[in-house]
N, C-alpha and C positions, 0 to 999 in steps of 0.2 A: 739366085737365092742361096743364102746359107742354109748351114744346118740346122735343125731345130730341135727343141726338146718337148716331151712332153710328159707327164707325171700321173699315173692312173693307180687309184688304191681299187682295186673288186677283191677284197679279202687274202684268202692266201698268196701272199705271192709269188710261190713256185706254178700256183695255175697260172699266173698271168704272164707268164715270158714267153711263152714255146707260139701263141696265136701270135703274134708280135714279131716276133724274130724271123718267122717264116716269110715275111714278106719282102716283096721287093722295094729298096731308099729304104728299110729299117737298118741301120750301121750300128747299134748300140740298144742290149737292152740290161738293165742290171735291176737289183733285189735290194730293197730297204727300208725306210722309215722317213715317214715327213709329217708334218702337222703337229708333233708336240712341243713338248716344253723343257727338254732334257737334254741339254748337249750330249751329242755321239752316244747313243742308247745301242745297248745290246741287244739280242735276240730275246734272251732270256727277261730283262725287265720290258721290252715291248710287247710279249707275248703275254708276260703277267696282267697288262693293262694300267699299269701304273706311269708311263709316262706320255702319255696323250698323243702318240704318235699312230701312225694307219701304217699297215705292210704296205707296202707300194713299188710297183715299176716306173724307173725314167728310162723314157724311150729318146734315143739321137738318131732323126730323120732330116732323111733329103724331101724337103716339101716339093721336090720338080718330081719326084718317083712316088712318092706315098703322100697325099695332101695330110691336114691334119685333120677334117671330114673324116678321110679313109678309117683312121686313128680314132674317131668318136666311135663309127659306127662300128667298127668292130671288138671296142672295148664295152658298148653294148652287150652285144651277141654271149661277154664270157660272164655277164653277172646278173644278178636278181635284184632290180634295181627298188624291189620294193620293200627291200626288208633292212631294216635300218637296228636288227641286234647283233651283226655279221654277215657272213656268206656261210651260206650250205652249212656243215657242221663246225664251222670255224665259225664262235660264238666270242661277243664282246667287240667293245669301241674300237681296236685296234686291226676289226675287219670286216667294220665298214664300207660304204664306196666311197668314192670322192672323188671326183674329175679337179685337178689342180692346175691352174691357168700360169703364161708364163708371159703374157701377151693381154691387149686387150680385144684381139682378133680372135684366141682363142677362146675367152672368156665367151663371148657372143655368139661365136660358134657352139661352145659347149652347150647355152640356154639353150638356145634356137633346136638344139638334138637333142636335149631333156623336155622341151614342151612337144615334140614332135612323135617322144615316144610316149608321155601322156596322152596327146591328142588321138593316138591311134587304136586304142582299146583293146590293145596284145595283152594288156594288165586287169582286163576286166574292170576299171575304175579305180583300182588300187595305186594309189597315191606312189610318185615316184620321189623315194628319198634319197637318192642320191645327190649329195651335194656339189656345190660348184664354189671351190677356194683358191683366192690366191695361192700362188704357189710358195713352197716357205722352203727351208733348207730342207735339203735330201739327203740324210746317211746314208751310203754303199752297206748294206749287210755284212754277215760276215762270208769269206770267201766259199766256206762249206754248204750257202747257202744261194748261191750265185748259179744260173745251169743246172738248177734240182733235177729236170728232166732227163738230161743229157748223163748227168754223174751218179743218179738211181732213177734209172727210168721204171723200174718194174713196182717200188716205192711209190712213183709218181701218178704211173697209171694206177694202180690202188688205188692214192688218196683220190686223184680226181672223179672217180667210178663210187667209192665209198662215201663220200664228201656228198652227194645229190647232185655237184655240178654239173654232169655228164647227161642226165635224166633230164635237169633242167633245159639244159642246152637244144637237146631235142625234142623237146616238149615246147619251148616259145621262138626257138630260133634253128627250125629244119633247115633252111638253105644253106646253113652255114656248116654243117656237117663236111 
């Protein structure tokens, strides 16, 4: 099997590299923009909310080491799949979630793990809004924003502690600590 891609928006996307990268058949994880309507958008106007784009990770996987299951379920684990005005204190459409398909194996995979975490009542009946889209073009960020983790880690652990994601995390998704 080749390589594969696969495209995850849970809000900021400096929280969603470092769960990703750590694993093993992940070869590639980078920081950007997909879903709008703005050729090559900046940080700056994505952030504002004006061009209809989601912060997002694309991930290039070996599906013989990391399925793309793997990849559902643990892009799970790093968001709050119920709250459709952002993630954590990162507010507005640009960090949202959105599972982005590239495939139509992954597409049905993605349902199939979106009804699976509704049907389980981890959300107390709370409606799961995360979407499932085609997958559209993907900006690369800009470099300074690429490896947040790695290049201000001490910035990083802040926001993700300050942000509620870290509370979160432990609060609906303990094994994954």
């Amino acid at each position: 099997m080749e390589n594969e891609k696969a495209t995850f928006a849970g809000g900021c996307f400096w929280c969603m590299v470092q769960p990703f990268e750590e694993m093993p058949g992940i070869l590639n994880v980078r920081s950007g923009y997909t879903g709008g309507h703005v050729e090559r958008p900046s940080y700056e106007s994505v952030k504002n909310g004006s061009t209809g784009h989601y912060e997002a990770v694309q991930i290039t996987y070996d599906p013989n080491q990391f399925s793309y299951q793997q990849l559902l379920d643990l892009y799970w684990a790093q968001i709050d799949p119920t709250d459709d005005g952002g993630q954590f204190h990162d507010r507005g459409p640009q960090y949202r979630t959105a599972i982005f398909y590239h495939q139509e194996s992954q597409r049905s995979q993605a349902q199939a793990s979106k009804e699976a975490i509704e049907n389980s009542g981890k959300f107390n009946g709370a409606p799961i809004v995360t979407k499932i889209l085609p997958g559209a073009t993907f900006y690369e960020a800009e470099e300074n924003h690429q490896q947040f983790y790695k290049k201000q880690p001490e910035a990083y652990k802040q926001d993700r502690s300050a942000s509620g994601r870290e509370a979160f995390i432990r609060k609906y998704w303990p094994s994954n600590e």
